[in-house]
C-alpha positions in Angstrom: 53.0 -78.5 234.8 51.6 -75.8 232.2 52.9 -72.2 234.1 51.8 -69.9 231.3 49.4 -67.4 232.5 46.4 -67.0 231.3 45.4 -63.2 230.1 42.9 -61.9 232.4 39.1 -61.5 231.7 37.5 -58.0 232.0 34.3 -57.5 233.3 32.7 -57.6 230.3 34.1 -60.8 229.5 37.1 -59.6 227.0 40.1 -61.4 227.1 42.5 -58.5 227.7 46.7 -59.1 226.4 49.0 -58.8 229.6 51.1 -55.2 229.4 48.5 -53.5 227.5 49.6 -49.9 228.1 45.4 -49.4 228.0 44.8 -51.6 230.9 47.1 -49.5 233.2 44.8 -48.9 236.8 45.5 -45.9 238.7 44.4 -44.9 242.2 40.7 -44.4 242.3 40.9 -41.2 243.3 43.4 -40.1 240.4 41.0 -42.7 237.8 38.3 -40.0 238.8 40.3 -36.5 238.9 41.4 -37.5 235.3 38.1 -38.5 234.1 36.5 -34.9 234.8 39.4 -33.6 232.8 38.1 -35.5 229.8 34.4 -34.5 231.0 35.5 -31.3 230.9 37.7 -31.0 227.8 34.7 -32.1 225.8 32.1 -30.3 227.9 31.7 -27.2 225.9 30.9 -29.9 222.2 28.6 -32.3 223.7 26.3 -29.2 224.6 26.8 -27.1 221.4 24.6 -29.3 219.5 21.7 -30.0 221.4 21.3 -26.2 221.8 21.4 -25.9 218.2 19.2 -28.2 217.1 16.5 -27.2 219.7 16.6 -23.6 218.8 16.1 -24.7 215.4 13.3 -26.5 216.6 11.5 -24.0 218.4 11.7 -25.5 221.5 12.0 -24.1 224.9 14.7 -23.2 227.6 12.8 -26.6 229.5 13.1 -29.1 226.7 16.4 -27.9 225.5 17.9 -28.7 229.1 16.0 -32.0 228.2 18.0 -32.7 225.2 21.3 -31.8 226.9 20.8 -33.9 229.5 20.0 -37.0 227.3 23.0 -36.2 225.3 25.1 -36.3 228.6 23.5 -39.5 229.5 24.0 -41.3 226.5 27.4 -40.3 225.5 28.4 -41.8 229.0 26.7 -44.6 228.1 28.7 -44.9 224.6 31.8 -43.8 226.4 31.8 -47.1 229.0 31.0 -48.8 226.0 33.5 -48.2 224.2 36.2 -48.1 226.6 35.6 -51.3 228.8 33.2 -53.3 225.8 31.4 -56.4 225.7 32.0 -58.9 222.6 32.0 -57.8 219.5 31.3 -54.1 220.4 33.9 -51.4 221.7 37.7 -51.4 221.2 39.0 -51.1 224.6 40.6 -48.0 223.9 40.8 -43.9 225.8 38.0 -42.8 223.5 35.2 -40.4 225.0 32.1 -40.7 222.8 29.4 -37.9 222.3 27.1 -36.2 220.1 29.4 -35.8 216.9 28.9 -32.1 214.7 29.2 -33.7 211.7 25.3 -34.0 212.0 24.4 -30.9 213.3 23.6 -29.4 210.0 22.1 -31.9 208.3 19.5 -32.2 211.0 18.9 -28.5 211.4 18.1 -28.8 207.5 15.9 -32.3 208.3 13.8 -30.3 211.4 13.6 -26.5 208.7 12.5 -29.5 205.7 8.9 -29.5 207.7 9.8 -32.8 209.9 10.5 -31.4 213.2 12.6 -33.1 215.5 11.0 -36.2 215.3 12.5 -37.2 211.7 15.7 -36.9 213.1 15.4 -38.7 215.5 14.1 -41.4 212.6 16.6 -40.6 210.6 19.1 -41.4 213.1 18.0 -44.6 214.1 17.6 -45.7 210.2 21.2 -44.5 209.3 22.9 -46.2 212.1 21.0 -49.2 211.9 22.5 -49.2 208.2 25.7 -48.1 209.3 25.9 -50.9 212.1 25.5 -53.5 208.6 27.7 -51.8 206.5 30.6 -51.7 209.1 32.2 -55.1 207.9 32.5 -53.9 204.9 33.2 -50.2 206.2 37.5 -51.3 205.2 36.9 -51.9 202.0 34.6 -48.7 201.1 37.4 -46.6 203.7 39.7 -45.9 200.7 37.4 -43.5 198.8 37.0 -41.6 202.7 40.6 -40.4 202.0 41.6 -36.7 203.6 41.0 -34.9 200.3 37.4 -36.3 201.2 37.4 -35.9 204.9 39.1 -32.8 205.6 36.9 -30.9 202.5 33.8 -32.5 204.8 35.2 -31.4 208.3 36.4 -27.9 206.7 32.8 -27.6 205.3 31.0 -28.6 208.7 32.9 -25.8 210.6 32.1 -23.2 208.2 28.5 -24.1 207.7 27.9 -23.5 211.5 29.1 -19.8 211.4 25.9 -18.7 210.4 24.7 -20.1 213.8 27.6 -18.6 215.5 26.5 -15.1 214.1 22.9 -15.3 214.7 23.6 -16.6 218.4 25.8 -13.1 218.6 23.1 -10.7 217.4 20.6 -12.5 220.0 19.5 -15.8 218.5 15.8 -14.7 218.0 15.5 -12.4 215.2 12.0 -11.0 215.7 13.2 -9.3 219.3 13.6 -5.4 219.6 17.2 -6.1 220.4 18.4 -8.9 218.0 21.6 -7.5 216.8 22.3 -4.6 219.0 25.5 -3.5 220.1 24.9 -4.9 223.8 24.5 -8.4 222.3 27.2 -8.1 220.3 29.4 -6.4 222.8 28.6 -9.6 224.7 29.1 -11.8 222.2 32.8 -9.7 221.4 33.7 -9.9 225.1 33.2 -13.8 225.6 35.2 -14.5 222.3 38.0 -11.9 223.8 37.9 -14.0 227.1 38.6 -17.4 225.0 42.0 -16.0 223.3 43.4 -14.1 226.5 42.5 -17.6 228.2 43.8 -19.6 225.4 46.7 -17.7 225.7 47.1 -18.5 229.7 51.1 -20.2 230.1 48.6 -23.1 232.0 47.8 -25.9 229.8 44.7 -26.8 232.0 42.9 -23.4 231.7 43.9 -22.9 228.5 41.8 -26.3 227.0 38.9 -25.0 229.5 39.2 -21.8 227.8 35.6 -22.2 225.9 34.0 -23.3 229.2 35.5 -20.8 231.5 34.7 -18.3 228.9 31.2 -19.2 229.0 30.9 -19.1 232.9 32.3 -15.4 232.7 30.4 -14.4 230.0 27.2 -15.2 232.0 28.5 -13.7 234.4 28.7 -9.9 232.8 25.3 -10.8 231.0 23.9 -11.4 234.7 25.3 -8.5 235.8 24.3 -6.5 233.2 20.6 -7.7 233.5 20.7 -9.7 230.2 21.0 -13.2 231.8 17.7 -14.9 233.1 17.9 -17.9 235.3 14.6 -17.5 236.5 12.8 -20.9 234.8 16.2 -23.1 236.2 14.2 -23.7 239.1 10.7 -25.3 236.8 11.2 -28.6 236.4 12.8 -32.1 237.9 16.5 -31.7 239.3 17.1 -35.6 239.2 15.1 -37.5 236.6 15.8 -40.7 234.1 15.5 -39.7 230.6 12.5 -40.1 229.5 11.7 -42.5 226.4 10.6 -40.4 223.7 9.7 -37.1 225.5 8.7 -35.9 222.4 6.8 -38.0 220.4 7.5 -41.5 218.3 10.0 -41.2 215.3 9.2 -40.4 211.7 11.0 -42.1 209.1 11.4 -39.9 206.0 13.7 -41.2 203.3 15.0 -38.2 201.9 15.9 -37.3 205.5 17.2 -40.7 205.9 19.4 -40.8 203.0 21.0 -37.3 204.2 21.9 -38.9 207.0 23.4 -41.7 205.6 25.8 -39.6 204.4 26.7 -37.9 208.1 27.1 -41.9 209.2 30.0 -42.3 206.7 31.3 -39.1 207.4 31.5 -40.3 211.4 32.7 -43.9 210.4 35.1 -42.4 208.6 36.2 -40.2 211.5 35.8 -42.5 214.3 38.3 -45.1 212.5 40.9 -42.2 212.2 40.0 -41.7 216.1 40.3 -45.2 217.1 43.9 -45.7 214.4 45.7 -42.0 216.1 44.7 -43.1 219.8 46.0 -46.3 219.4 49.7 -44.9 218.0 49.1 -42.2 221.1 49.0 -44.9 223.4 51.3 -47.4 221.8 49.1 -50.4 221.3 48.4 -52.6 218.2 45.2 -51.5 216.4 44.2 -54.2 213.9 41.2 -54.0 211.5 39.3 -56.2 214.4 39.5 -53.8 216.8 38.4 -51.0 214.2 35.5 -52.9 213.5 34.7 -53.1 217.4 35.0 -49.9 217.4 32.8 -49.2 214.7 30.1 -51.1 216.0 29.5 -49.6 219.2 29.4 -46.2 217.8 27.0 -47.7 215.2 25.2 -49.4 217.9 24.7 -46.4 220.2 24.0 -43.8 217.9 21.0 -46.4 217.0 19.7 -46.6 220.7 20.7 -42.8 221.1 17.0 -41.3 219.7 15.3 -43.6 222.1 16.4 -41.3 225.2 15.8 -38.2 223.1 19.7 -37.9 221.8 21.4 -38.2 218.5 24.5 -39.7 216.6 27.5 -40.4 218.4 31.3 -40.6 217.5 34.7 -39.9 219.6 35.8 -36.5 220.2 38.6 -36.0 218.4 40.1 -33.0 221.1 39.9 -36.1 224.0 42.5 -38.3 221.4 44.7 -34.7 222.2 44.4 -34.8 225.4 45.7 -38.3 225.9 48.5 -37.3 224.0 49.1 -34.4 226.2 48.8 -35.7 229.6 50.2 -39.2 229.0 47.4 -40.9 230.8 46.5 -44.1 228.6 43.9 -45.9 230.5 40.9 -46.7 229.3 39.5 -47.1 233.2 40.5 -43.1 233.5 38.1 -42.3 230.3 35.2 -44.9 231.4 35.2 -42.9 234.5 34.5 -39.8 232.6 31.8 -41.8 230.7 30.1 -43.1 234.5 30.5 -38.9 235.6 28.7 -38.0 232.1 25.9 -40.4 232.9 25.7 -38.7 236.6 25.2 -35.8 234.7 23.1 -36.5 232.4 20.8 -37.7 235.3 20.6 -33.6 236.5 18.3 -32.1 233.9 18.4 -29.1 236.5 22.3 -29.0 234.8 20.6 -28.9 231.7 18.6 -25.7 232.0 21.4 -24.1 233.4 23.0 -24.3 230.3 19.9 -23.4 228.2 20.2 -20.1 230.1 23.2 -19.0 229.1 22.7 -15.6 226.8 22.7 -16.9 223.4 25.4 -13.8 222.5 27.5 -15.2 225.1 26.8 -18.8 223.0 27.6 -16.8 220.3 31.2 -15.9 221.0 32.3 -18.9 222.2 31.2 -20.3 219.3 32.7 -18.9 216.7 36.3 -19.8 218.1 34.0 -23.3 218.7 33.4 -23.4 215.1 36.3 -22.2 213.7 38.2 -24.9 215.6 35.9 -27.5 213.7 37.2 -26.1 210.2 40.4 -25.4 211.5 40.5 -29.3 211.9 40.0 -29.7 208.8 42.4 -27.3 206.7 44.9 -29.2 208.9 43.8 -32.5 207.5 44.0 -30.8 203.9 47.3 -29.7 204.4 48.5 -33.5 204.6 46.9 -33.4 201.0 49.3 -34.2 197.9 48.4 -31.6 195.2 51.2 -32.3 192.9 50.1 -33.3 189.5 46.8 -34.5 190.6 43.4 -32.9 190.4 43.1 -32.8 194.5 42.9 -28.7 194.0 40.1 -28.9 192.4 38.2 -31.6 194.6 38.8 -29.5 197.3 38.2 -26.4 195.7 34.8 -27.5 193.8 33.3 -29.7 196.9 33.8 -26.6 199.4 32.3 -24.3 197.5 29.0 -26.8 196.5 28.8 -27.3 200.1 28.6 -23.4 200.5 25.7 -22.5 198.3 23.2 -23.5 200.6 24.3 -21.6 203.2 25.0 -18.2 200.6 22.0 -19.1 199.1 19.2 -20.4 201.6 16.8 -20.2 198.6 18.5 -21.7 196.3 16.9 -25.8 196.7 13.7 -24.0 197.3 12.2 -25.2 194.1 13.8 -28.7 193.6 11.5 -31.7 194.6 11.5 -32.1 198.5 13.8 -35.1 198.5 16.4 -33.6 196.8 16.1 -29.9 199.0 16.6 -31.9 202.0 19.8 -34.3 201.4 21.3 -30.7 199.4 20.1 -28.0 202.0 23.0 -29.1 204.5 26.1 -27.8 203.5 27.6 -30.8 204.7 25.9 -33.2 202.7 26.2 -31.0 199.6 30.1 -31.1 200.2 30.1 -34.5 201.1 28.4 -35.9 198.4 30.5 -33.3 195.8 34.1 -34.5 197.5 33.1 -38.3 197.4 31.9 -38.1 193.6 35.0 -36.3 192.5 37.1 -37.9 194.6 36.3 -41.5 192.6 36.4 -39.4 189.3 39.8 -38.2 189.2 41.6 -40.6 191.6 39.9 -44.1 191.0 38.2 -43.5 187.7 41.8 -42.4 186.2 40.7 -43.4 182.2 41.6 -40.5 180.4 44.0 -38.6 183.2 47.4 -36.9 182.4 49.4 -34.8 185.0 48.1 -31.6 183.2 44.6 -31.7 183.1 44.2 -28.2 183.6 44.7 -25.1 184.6 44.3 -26.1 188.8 47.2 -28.2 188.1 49.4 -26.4 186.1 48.9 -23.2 188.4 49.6 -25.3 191.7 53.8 -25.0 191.0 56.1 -23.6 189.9 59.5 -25.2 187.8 62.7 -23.9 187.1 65.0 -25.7 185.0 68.2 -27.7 186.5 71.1 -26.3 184.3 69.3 -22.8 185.0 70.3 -23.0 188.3 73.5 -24.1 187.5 73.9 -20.7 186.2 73.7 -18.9 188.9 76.4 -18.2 191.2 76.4 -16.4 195.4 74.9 -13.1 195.2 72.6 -13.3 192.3 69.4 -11.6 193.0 66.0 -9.8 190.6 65.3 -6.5 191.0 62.7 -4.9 189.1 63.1 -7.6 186.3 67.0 -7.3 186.0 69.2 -9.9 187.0 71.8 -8.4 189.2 75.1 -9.9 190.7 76.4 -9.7 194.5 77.8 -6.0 193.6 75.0 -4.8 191.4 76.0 -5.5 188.2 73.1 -6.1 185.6 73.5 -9.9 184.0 72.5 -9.8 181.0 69.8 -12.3 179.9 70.3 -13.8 176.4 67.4 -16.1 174.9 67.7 -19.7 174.0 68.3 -19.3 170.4 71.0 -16.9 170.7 72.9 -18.5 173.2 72.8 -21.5 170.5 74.4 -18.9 168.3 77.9 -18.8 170.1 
């Protein structure tokens, strides 16, 4: 008789391998109490973008609680998706999914181009759609996504938000009597001060809520200062099903579509990084299968994501820390925080209460918010190699593209529509820069040499082997002089007379 066991079926009909350090069940009680820590580790960046976009859009404290709370919703829904999966879609892995910033710029740029929030939404469902198609071939096209490319993209999308950051910290609205005064300001100054004493906190729990916490206190000397308003909390639906489309049908512009093309490579690129580190974090085999299961549910939601009034989605890269932190590798612990973010999501009454936070108070969270996103990506450039390549210059070129709209406003102002709106976003500028350089000087390598110019030859620094052999304990410069270990000038003879003896 045949005694081999069988490996068990999941509810979503998944044939899960026996021992998977993933599969691990905990009490339900525990399952839960770690779940909110994920909910509440990537709290503060599932709400930063919604309020974003709908202040670019003009939209009130009422709809932007409507866009938080769809966000909410449907990241849960991406999260359970991704964690527990049906065939073909999900990897079965800790990753919490949510509204990913690599977009954020882009579609402020798409609703500032003239088509309001409802190309983005178009644009969204276009570029996933695509992305969805191209993920099967997604690792093939991975290798010109290398981090020269990646980390210029994520460096670029942190700095393009400080501009939001600032204007959030003079007051948001620039047309009030008391956009930039000292009081907002102040504000804004005592909420980033409250992030880096609590960052600082010897407890590792308070000290990854720091953003959040910061934000509840902030409000708190806003509303006790008289510059906090909670007044409209109370208009609206405190339990409601997102609505389908609250604000209008989608517009599909191509120019707006082709920008975001670019973010859905940019969050392909990052999601497969995501779904590779967790699976080393947790101590599982990743194979390109999985990746591509992966892929396809983040593809797959970030298309249904515009129906319920949200946008693209991708996993949070500071929930992949977290695992690594607490040790907790079951995907059951994450797809209860993805069943508490639906909950959620479910509150719109949640959702204004955020909107009503003092945008100064936004403000100064966010720029330790922000500067965490670039920060994430100067740590992927460090991992860089810069020897006797043209990296430097990749880097160097792409960032500073990706800043001229952003310096400049104006500048794309008088280029043909299409063009303004894939090259207004910083991050597409830089994106599209990094990519194209990327394949001229490290696929395209006709016509290279190891000292192309003068980016490479300044990057080090050689000094000769028998010149060292010269040297003996004690040797040191001093205002141009060799000296020895008691002082003694050595004198320095050239090459051609030292040929002469």
């Amino acid at each position: 008789m045949n005694t081999k066991k069988k490996p068990a079926a999941t509810a979503a009909g998944h044939r899960t391998q026996p021992g998977r350090p993933e599969d691990q069940r905990l009490p339900l009680g525990s399952t839960f109490a770690y779940g909110f820590q994920h909910v509440l580790t990537m709290y503060g960046g599932i709400i930063a973008p919604p309020l974003i976009i709908g202040a670019a859009a003009g939209m009130s404290s009422q709809d932007i609680g409507l866009l938080i709370a769809a966000c909410l919703f449907v990241g849960g829904l991406a999260t359970i998706l991704q964690t527990i999966g049906v065939p073909f879609f999900g990897s079965q892995l800790p990753l919490v999914q949510g509204v990913s910033f690599a977009g954020v710029s882009t579609m402020v740029a798409i609703v500032h181009g003239g088509g309001g929030i409802q190309a983005v939404f178009g644009s969204v469902i276009a570029a996933s759609l695509i992305g969805l198609l191209i993920t099967p071939l997604f690792s093939k096209i991975i290798r010109f996504f290398p981090p020269v490319v990646t980390g210029t993209v994520i460096t670029t999308i942190g700095l393009t938000l400080m501009p939001v950051a600032a204007n959030w910290a003079m007051g948001g609205n620039n047309k009030a009597d008391n956009y930039g005064s000292m009081a907002n300001i102040g504000l804004a100054a005592a909420t980033m001060g409250i992030v880096l004493l609590l960052s600082k906190v010897g407890s590792a729990a308070i000290s990854r809520l720091s953003i959040l916490l910061a934000m509840v206190l902030g409000t708190g000397i806003a509303f006790a200062f008289g510059m906090a308003d909670f007044s409209k909390v109370g208009q609206g639906e405190i339990v409601a099903f997102p609505t389908p489309f609250a604000f209008g049908p989608p517009t599909f512009e191509i120019a707006a579509i082709i920008s975001m093309l670019i973010v859905i490579l940019v969050t392909l690129t990052e999601t497969s990084a995501d779904i590779i580190a967790v699976g080393e974090i947790v101590g599982t085999k990743v194979d390109s299968k999985r990746i591509g299961n992966g892929l396809r549910a983040d593809m797959l939601s970030s298309a249904i994501s515009p129906l319920f009034n949200s946008f693209t989605q991708s996993a949070f890269a500071q929930n992949v820390g977290l695992v690594a932190i607490t040790g907790v590798k079951s995907r059951f612990v994450v797809s209860a925080g993805g069943l508490i973010l639906v909950i959620l999501g479910l509150l719109p009454v949640l959702g204004r209460v955020v909107a009503a936070v003092p945008t100064p108070v936004l403000g100064g969270a966010g720029v330790v918010l922000f500067g965490t996103v670039a920060a994430s990506g100067i740590r992927t450039l460090s991992k860089v190699e810069y020897k006797n390549n043209m990296n430097l210059i990749v880097v160097a070129a792409s960032i500073g593209f990706g800043m001229i709209p952003i310096a400049a406003p104006a500048f794309y102002d008088r280029f043909p529509s299409w063009f303004s709106t894939i090259f207004h976003s910083g991050i597409s500028s830089a994106a599209v820069m990094a990519i194209l350089l990327n394949l001229l000087f490290n696929h395209l390598k006709a016509g290279n040499s190891d000292n192309q110019s003068v980016f490479v030859a300044g990057t080090e620094r050689v000094v000769q082997e028998q010149d060292i052999k010269c040297l003996v304990d004690g040797d040191r410069f001093e205002g141009g002089k060799l000296l020895d270990c008691d002082g003694k000038e050595v004198r320095i003879e050239s090459a051609q007379k030292a040929s002469e003896h």
